[in-house]
MDTraj code that builds the backbone (N, CA, C; nanometers):
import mdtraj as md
import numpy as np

residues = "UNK UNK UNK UNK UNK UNK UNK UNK UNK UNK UNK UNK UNK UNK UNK UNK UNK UNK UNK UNK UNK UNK UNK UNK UNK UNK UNK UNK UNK UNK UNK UNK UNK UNK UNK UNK UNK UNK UNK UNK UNK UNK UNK UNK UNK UNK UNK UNK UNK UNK UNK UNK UNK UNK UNK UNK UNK UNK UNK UNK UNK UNK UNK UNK UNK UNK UNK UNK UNK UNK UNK UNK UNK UNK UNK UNK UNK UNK UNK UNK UNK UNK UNK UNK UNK UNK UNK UNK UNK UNK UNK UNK UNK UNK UNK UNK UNK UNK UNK UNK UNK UNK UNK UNK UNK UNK UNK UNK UNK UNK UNK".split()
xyz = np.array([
    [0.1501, 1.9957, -0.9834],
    [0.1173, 1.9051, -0.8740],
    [0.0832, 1.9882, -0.7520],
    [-0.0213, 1.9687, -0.7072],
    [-0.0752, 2.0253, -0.5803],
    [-0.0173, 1.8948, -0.4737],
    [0.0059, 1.9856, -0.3356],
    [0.0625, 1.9117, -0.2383],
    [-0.0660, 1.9359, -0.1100],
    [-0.0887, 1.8458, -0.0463],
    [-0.2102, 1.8701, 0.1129],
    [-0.2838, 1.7633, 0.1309],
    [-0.2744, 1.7548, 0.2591],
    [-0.3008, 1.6465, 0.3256],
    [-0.5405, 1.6656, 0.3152],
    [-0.5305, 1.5168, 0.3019],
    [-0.6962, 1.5335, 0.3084],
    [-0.7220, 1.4218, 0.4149],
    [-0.8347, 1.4785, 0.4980],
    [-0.8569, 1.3970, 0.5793],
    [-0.9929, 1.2685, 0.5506],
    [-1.0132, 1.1530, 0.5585],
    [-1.0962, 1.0660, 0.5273],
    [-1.1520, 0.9909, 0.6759],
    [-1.2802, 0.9992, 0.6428],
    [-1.3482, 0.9098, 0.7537],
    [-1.3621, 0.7624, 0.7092],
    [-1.3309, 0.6717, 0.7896],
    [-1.3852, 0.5591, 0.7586],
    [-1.4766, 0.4783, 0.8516],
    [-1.5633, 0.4270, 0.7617],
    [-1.6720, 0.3322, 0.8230],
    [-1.6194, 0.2609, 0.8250],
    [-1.7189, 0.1037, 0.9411],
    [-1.7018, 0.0195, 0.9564],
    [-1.7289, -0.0505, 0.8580],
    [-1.7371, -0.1804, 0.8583],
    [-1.7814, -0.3304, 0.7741],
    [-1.9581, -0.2837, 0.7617],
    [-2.0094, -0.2947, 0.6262],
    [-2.1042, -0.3124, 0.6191],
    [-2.2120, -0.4220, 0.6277],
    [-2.2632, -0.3898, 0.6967],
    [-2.3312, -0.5323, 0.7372],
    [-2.3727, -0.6723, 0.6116],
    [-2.2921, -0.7368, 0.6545],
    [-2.3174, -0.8632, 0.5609],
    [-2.1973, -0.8653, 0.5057],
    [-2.1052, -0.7840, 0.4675],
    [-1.9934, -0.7704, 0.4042],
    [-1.8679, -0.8075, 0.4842],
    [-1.8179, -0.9575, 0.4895],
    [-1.7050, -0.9541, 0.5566],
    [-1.5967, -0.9799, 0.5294],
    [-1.4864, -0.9577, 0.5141],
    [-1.3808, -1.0449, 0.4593],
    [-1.3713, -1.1524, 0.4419],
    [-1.3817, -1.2552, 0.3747],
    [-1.3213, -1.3799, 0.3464],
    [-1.1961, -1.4154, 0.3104],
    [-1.1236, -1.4537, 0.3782],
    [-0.9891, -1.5276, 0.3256],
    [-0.9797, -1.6479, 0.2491],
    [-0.9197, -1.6599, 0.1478],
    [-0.9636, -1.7900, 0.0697],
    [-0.7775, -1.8579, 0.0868],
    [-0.6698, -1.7669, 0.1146],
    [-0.5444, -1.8929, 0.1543],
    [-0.4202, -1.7699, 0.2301],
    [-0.3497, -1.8710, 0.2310],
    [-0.2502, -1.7468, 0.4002],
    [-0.1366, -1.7102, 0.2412],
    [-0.0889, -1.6257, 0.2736],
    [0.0323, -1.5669, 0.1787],
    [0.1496, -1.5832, 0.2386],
    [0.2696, -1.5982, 0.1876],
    [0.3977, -1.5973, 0.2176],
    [0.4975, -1.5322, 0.2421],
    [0.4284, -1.4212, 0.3166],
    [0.5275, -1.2675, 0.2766],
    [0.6732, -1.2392, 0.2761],
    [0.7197, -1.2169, 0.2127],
    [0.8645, -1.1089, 0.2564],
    [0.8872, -0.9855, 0.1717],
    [0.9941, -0.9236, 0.2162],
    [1.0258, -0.8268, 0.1494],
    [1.1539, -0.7442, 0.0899],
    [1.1821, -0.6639, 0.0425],
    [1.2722, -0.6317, -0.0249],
    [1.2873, -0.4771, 0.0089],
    [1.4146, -0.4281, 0.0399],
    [1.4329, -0.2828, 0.0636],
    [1.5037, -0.1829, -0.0704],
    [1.4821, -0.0663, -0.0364],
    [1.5417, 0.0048, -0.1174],
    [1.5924, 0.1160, -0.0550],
    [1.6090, 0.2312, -0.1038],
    [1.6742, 0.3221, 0.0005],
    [1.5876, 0.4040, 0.0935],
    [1.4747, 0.4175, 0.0660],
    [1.3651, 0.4603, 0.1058],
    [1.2449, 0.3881, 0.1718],
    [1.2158, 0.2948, 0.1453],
    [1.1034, 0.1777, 0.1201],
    [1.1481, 0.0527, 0.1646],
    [1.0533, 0.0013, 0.2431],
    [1.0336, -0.1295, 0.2450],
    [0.8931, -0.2203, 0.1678],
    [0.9030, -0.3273, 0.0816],
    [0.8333, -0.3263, -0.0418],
    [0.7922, -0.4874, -0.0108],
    [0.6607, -0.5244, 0.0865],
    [0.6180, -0.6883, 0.1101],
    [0.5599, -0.7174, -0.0652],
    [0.5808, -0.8683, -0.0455],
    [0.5451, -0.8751, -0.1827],
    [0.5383, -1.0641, -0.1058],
    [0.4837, -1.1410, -0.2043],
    [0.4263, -1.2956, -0.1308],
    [0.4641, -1.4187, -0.2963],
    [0.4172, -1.4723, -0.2764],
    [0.4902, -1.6132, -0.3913],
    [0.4133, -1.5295, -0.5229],
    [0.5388, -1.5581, -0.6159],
    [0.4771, -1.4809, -0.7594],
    [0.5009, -1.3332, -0.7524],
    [0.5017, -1.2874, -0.6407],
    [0.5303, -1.1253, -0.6945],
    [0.6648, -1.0184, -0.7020],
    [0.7614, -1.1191, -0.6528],
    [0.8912, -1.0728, -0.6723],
    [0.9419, -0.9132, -0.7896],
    [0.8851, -1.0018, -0.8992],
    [0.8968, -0.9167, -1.0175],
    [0.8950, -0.7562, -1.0035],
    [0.7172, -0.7622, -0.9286],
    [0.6406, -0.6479, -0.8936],
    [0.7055, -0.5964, -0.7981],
    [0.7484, -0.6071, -0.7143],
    [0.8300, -0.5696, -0.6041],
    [0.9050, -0.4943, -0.6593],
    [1.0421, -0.5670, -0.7299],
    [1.1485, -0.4807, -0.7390],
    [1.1087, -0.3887, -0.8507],
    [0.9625, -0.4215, -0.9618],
    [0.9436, -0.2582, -0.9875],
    [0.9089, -0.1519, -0.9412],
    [0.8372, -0.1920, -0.8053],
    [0.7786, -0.0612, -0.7547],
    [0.8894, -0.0155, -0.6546],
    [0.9385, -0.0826, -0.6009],
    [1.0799, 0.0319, -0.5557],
    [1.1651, 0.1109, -0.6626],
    [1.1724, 0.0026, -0.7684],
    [1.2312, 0.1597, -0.8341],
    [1.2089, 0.2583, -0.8990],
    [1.0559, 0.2473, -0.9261],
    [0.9818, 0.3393, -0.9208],
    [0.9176, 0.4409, -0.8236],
    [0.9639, 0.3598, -0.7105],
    [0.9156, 0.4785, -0.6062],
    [1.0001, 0.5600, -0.5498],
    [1.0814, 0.5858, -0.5941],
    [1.2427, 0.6454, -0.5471],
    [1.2254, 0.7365, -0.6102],
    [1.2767, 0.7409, -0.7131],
    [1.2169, 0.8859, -0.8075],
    [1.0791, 0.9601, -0.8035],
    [0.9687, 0.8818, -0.7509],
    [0.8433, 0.8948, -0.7121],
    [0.8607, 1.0180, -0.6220],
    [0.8990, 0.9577, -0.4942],
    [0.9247, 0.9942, -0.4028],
    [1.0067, 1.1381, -0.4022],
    [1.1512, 1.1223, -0.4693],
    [1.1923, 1.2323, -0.5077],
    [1.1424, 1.3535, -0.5407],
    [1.0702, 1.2714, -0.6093],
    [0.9694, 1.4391, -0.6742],
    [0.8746, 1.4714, -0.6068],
    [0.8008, 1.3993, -0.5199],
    [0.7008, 1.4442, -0.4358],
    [0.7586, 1.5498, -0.2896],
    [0.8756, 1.5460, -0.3141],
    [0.9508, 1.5670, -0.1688],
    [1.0317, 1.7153, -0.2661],
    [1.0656, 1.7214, -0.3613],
    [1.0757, 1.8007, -0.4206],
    [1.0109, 1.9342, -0.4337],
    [0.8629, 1.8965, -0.4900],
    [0.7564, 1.9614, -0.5236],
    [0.7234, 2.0103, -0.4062],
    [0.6999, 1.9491, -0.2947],
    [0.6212, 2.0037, -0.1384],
    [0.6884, 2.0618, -0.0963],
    [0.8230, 2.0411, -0.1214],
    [0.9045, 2.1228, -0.0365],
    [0.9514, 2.0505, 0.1048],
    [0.9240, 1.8983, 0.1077],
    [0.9189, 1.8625, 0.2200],
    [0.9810, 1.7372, 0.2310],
    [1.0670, 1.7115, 0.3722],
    [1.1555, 1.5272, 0.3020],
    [1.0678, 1.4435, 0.4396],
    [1.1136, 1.3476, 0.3544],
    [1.0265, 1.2478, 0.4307],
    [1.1145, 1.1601, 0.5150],
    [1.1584, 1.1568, 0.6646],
    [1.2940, 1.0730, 0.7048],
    [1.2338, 0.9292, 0.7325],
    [1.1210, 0.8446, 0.7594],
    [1.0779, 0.7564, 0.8088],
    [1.0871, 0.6449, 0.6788],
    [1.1108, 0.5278, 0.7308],
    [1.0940, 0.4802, 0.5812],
    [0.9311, 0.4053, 0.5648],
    [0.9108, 0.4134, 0.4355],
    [0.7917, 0.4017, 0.3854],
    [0.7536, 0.2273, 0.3381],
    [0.6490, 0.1998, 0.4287],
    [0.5928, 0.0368, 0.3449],
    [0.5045, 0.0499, 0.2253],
    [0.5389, -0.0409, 0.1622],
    [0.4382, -0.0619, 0.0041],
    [0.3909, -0.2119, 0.0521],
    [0.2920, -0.2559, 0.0484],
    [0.2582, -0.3700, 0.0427],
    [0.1828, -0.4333, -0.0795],
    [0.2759, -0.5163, -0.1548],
    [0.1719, -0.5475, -0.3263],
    [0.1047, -0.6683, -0.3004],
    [-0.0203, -0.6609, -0.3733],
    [-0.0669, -0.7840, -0.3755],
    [-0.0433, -0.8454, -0.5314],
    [-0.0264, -0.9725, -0.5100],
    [-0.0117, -0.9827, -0.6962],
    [-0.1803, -0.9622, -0.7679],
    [-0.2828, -0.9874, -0.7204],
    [-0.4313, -0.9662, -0.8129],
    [-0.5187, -0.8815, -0.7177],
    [-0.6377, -0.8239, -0.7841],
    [-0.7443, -0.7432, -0.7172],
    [-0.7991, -0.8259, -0.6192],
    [-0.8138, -0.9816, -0.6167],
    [-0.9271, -1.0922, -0.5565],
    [-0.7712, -1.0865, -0.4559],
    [-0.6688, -1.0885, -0.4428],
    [-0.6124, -1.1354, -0.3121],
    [-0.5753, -0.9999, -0.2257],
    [-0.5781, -0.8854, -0.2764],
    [-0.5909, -0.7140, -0.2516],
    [-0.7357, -0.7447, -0.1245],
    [-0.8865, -0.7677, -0.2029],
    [-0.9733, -0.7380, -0.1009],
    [-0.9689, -0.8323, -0.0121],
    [-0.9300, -0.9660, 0.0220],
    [-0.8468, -1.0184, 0.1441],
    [-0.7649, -1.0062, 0.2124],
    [-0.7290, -0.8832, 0.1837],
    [-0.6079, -0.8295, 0.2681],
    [-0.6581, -0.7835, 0.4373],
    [-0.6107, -0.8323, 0.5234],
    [-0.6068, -0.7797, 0.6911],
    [-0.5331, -0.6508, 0.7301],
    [-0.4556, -0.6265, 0.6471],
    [-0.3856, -0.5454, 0.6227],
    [-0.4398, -0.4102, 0.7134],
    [-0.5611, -0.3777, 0.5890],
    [-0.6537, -0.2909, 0.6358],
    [-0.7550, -0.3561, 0.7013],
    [-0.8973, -0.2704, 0.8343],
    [-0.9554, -0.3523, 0.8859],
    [-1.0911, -0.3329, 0.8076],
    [-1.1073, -0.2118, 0.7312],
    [-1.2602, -0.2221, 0.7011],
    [-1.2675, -0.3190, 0.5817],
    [-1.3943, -0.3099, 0.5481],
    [-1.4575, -0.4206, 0.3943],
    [-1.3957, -0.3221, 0.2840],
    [-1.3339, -0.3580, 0.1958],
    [-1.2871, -0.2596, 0.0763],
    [-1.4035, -0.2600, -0.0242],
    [-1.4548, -0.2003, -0.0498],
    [-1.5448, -0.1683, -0.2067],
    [-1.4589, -0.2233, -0.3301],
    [-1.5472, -0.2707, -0.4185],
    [-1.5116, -0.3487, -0.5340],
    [-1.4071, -0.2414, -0.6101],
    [-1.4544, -0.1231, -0.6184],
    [-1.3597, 0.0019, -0.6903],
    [-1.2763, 0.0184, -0.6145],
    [-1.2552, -0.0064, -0.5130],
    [-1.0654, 0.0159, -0.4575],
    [-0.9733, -0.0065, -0.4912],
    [-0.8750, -0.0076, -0.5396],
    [-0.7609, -0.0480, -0.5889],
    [-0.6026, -0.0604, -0.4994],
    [-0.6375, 0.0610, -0.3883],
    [-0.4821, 0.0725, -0.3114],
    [-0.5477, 0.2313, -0.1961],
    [-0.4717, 0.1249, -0.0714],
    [-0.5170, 0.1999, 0.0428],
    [-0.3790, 0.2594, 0.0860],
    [-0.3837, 0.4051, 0.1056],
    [-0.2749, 0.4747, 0.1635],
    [-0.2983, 0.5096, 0.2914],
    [-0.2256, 0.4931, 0.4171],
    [-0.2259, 0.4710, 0.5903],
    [-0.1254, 0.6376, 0.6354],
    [-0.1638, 0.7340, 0.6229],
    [-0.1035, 0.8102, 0.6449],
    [-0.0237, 0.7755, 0.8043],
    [-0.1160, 0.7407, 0.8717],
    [-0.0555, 0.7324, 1.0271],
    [0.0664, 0.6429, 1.0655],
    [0.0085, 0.4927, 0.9682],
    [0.0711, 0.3858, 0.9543],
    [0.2268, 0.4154, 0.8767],
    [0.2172, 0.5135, 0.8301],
    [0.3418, 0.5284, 0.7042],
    [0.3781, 0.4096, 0.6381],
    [0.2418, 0.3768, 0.5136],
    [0.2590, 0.2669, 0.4573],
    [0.0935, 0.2641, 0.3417],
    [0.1542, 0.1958, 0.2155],
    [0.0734, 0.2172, 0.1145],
    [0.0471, 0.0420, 0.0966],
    [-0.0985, -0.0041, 0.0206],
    [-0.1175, -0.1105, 0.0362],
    [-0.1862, -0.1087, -0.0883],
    [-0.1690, -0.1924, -0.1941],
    [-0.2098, -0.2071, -0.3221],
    [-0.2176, -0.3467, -0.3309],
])
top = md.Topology()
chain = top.add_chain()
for i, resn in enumerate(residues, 1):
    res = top.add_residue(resn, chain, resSeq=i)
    for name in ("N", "CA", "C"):
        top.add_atom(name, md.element.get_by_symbol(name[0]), res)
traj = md.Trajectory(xyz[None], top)
């Protein structure tokens, strides 16, 4: 495992391309020792797997770098890809191939 930070530019909204929201979500969330993990109606499940998967995740990434992480970290799940690219979350238009936006600044991952 290689460890280093990469830097990414992002564009704006491409013209014509705007978000559409098609319904409001219900958020809450669930903690773990590390993580705070939003998750909305239906995704409970998903939630409490990805915290406990991200603990050991985490572990090892903090391991490997050599480096700990004291802040705690957001995951935000969406339960499908179609309610992911409605997300406000993030502000630009997401591309159809996106899958999960990581916010270095924000300290917070959004899938």
């Amino acid at each position: 495992m290689t460890c280093g930070i990469a830097t990414l530019h992002g564009q704006s909204t491409p013209y014509g391309k705007n978000k559409v929201q098609y319904r409001e979500f219900n958020w809450r969330y669930i903690q773990s020792e590390h993580f705070d993990v939003y998750y909305y109606d239906g995704g409970k499940e998903l939630a409490d797997f990805t915290a406990e998967v991200a603990e050991p995740a985490l572990a090892s990434i903090q391991k490997t770098c050599h480096f700990d992480i004291t802040d705690r970290i957001t995951i935000i799940i969406h339960n499908s890809h179609n309610d992911f690219q409605q997300t406000n979350a993030v502000g630009e238009y997401l591309p159809e191939g996106v899958g999960g936006v990581t916010e270095l600044l924000k300290n917070r991952v959004i899938l």
